[in-house]
C-alpha positions in Angstrom: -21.6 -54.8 -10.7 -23.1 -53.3 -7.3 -24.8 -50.2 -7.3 -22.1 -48.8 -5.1 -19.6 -50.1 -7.3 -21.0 -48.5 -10.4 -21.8 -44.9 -8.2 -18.2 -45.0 -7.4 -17.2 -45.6 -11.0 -19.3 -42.5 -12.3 -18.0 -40.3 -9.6 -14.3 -40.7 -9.7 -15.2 -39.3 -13.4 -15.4 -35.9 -11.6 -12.7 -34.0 -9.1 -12.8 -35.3 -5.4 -13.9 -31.8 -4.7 -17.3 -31.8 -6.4 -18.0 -35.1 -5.1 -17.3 -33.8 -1.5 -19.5 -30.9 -1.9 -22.2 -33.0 -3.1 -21.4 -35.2 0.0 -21.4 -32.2 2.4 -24.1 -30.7 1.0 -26.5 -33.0 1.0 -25.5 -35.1 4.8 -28.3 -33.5 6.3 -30.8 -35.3 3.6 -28.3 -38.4 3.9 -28.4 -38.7 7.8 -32.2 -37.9 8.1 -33.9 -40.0 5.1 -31.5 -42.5 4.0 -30.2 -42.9 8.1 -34.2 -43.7 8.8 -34.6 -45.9 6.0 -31.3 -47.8 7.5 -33.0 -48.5 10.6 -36.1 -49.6 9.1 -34.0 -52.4 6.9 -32.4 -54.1 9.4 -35.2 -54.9 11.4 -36.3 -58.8 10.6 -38.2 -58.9 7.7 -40.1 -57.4 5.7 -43.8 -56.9 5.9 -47.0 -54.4 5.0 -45.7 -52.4 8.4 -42.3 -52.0 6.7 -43.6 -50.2 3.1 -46.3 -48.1 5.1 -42.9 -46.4 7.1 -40.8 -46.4 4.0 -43.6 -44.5 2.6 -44.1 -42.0 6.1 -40.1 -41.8 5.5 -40.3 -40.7 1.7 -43.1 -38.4 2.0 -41.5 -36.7 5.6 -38.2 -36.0 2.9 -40.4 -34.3 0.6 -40.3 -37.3 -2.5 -43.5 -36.1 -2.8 -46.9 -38.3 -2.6 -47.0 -39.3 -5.8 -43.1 -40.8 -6.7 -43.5 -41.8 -3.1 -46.5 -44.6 -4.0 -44.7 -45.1 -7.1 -41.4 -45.9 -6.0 -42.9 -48.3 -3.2 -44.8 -50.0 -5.6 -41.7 -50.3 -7.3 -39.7 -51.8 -4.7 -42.6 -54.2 -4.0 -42.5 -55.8 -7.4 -38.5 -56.3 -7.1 -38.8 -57.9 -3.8 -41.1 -60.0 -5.7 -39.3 -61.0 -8.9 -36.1 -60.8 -7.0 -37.2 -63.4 -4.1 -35.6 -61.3 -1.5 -36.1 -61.7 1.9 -33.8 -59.7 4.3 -35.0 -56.2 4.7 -31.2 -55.0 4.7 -31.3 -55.9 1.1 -33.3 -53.1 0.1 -30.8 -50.5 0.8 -28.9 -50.8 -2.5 -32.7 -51.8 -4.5 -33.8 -48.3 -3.2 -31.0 -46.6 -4.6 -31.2 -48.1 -7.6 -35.1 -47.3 -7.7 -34.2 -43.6 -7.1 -31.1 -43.2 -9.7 -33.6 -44.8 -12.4 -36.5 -42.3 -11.7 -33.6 -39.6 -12.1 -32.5 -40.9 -15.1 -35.4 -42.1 -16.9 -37.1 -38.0 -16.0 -33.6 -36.6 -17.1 -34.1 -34.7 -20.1 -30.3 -33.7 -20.0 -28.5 -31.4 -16.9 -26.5 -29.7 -19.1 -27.0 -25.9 -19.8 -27.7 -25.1 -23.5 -25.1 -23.4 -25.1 -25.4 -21.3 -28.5 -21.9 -21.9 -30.2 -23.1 -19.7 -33.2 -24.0 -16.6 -31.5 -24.7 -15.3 -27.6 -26.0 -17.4 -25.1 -28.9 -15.9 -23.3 -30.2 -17.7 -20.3 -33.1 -16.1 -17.9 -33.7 -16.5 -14.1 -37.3 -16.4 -13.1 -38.6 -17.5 -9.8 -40.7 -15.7 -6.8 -38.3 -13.4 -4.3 -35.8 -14.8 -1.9 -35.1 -18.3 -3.4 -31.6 -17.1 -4.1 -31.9 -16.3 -7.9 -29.6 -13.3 -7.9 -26.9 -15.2 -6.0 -27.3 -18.2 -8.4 -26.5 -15.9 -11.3 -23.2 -14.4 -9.6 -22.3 -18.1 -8.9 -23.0 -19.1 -12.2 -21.6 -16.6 -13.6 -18.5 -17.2 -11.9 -18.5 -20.7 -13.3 -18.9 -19.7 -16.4 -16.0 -17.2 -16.7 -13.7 -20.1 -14.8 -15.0 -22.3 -17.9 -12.9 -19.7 -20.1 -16.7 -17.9 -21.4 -16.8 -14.5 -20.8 -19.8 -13.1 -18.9 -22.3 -10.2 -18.8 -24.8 -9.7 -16.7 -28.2 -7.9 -16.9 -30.2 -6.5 -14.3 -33.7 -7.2 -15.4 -34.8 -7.0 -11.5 -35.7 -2.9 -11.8 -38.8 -3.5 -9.3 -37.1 -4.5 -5.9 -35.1 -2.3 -4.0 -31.4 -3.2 -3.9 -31.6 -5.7 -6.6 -29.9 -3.6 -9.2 -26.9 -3.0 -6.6 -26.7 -6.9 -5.0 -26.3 -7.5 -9.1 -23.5 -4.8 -9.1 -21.8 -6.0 -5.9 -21.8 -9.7 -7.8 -20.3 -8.5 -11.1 -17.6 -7.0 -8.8 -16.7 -10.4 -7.2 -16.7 -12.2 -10.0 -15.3 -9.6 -12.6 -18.1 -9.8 -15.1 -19.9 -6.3 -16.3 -23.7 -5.9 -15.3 -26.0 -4.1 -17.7 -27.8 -2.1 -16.1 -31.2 0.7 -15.9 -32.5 3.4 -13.5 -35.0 1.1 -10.8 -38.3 1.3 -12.2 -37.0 1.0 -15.8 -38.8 -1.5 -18.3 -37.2 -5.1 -17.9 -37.9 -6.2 -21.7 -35.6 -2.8 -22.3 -32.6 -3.4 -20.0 -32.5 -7.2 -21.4 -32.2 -5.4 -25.0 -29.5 -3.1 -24.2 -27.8 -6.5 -22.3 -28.1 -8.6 -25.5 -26.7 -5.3 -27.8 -23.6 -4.9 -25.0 -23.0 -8.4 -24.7 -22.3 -8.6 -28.3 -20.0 -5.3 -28.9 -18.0 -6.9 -26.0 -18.2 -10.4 -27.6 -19.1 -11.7 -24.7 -20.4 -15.5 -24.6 -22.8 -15.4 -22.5 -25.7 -13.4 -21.3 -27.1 -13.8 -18.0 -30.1 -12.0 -17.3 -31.9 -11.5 -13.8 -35.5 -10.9 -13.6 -38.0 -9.9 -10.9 -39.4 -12.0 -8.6 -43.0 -12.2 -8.9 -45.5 -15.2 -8.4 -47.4 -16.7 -11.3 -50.8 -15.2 -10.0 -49.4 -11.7 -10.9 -50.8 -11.1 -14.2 -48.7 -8.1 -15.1 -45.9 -9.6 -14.0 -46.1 -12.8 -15.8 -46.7 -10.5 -18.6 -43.7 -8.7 -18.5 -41.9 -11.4 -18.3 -43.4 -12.8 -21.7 -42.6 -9.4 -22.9 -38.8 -10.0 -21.9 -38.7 -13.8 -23.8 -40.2 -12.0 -26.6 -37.7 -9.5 -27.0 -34.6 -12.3 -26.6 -36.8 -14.3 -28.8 -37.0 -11.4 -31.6 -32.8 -10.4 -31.4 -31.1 -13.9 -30.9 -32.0 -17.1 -33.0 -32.9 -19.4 -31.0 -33.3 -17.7 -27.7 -33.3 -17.5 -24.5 -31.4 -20.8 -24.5 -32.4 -21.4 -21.1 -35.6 -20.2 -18.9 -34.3 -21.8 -15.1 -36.3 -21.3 -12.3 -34.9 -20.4 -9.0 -36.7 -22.9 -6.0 -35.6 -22.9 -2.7 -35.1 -26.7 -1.4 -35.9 -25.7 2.0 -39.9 -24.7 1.0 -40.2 -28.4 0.3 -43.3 -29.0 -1.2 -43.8 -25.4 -1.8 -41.0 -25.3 -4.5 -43.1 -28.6 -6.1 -46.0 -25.8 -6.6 -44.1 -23.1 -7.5 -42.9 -25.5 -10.7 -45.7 -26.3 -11.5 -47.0 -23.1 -11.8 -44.3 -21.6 -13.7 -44.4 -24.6 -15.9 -47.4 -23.6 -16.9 -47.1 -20.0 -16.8 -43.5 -19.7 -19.0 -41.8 -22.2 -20.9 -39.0 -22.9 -17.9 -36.4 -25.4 -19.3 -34.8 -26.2 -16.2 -34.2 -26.2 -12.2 -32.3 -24.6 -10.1 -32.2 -26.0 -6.5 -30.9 -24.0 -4.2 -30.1 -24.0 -0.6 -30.1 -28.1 -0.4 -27.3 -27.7 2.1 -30.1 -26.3 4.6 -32.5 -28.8 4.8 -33.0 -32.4 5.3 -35.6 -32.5 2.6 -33.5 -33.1 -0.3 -36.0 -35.6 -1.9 -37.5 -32.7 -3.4 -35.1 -33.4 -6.2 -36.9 -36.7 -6.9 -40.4 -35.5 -6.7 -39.4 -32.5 -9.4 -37.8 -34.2 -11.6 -40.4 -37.3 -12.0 -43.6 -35.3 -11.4 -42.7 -32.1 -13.2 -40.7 -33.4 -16.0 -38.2 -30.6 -16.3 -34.5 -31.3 -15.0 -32.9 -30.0 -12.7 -29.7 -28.1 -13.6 -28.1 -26.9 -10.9 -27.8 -27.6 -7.3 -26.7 -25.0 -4.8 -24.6 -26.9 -1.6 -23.2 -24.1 0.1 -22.7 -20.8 0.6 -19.1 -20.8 -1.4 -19.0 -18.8 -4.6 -18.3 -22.6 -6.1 -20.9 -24.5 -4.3 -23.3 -24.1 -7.3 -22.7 -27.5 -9.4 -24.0 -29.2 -12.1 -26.6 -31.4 -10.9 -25.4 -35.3 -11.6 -28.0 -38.1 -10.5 -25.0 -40.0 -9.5 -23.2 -38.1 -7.3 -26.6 -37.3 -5.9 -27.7 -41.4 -4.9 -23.6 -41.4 -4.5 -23.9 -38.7 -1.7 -27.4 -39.5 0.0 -26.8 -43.6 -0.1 -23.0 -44.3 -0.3 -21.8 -44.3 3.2 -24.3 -47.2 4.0 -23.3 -48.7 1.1 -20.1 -49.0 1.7 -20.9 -50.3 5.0 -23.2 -53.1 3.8 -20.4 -53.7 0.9 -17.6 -55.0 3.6 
């Protein structure tokens, strides 16, 4: 079966509608990197020149340096055992390359659920990545799912993030624990687990300041929080995601890496891909970091924050030349 047979297969799994916001979400990654690597293949054959620009073309999408060499290498060992010889050939091998780095560094998209007790799941990240706004979307998701939804507002140190919390909770209908600004995180996230559960609520979702890993109080407190969801719910958190902002490219590559080492961060969430034409960050976090990515943000829609799916990701970048090089 061709790759674009087998992408098309996975994705009519899922509703035309996340398929499409995968596919409008990401065209700006699509037209830039996979539109430069269709000029490049259908030039007349393939040579040193050819993997030295497939490499500038990689790196310039943010793949990062390392999955860069690494998938080239790759592709030169399939051109290899596979004999080819027409550059427009390596469209669908590239493709492939990329949805096995995906899958191989998956270690599952899916958000940990506690079907025993509450569900506690904490944002970290530095500021203006778009973690509050992922938690209202999320939250939104969640309560569509048929889970009901509280919110905390761990953020007490920057101004307006108790309130931006607030204004979400209204939109979505969810309640939003909540302290004076200034009030001790670790204490608000209490009170949120203790309201969560008189309301027998599902799921906890629990915002946090933004702060960079070099600030040691701050890093601190945040232990402080983990330890105090640890102590109260079995188990918990469930989830540690870290807010990056696609657009900071290889920025958000350091800014896992940090936190990686900082907190125990169990997954991704990439927001903001809709606004650049770097979406090969996803690659390069996902094989170099080793934690998955969970959620991508496409838009600015209070449903545009999806699941991440490797296939509809290769499906969205690659498929429209696929398709063309199919008929």
């Amino acid at each position: 079966m061709s790759i674009f047979k087998r992408l098309k297969e996975k994705v009519s799994k899922t509703t035309d509608s996340v398929t499409q916001k995968f596919v409008t979400g990401l065209s700006k990654t699509s037209s830039s990197m996979v539109g430069a690597m269709d000029d490049l293949f259908r030039r007349s054959r393939i040579d040193e020149e050819l993997y030295e620009e497939l490499e500038d073309i990689l790196i310039s999408a943010d793949v990062g340096v390392n999955t860069t060499m690494e998938l080239v290498d790759r592709l030169r060992t399939q051109v290899k055992e596979r004999k080819i010889k027409e550059p427009q050939e390596l469209q669908p091998l590239m493709s492939e390359l990329i949805l096995d780095i995906l899958e191989q560094d998956d270690q599952g998209s899916q958000l940990k659920m506690n079907e025993e007790d509450l569900t506690v799941i904490l944002f970290v990240g530095v500021n203006g990545v778009g973690k509050t706004t992922s938690i209202g979307k999320l939250a939104h998701k969640l309560k569509g799912e048929g889970k009901k939804v509280v919110m905390a507002a761990g953020d007490t140190f920057r101004a307006g993030a108790i309130e931006q919390l607030e204004i979400w909770g209204e939109r979505v209908g969810v309640d939003v624990i909540k302290h004076q600004s200034g009030a001790d995180p670790a204490a608000v996230i209490y009170d949120g687990i203790q309201a969560a559960r008189a309301r027998g609520a599902d799921v906890l979702l629990c915002d946090t300041a933004g702060r960079l890993h070099s600030q040691v109080n701050l890093m601190a407190e945040l232990k402080k929080v983990r330890r105090v969801v640890e102590r109260e719910i079995a188990g918990g958190p469930h989830e540690v995601l870290l807010a990056l902002d696609a657009t900071t490219g290889q920025n958000a590559l350091q800014q896992a890496k940090l936190f990686g080492e900082a907190v125990d961060v169990s997954g991704i969430v990439l927001t903001k891909m809709d606004g650049t034409a770097k979406g090969g960050i996803v690659v390069a976090i996902a094989h170099e970091q080793g934690v998955p990515v969970k959620m991508i943000g496409l838009g600015e829609q209070m449903d545009d924050l999806q699941p991440f799916s490797a296939e509809q990701y290769i499906h969205a970048l690659f498929g429209t030349v696929l398709e063309k090089d199919e008929k």
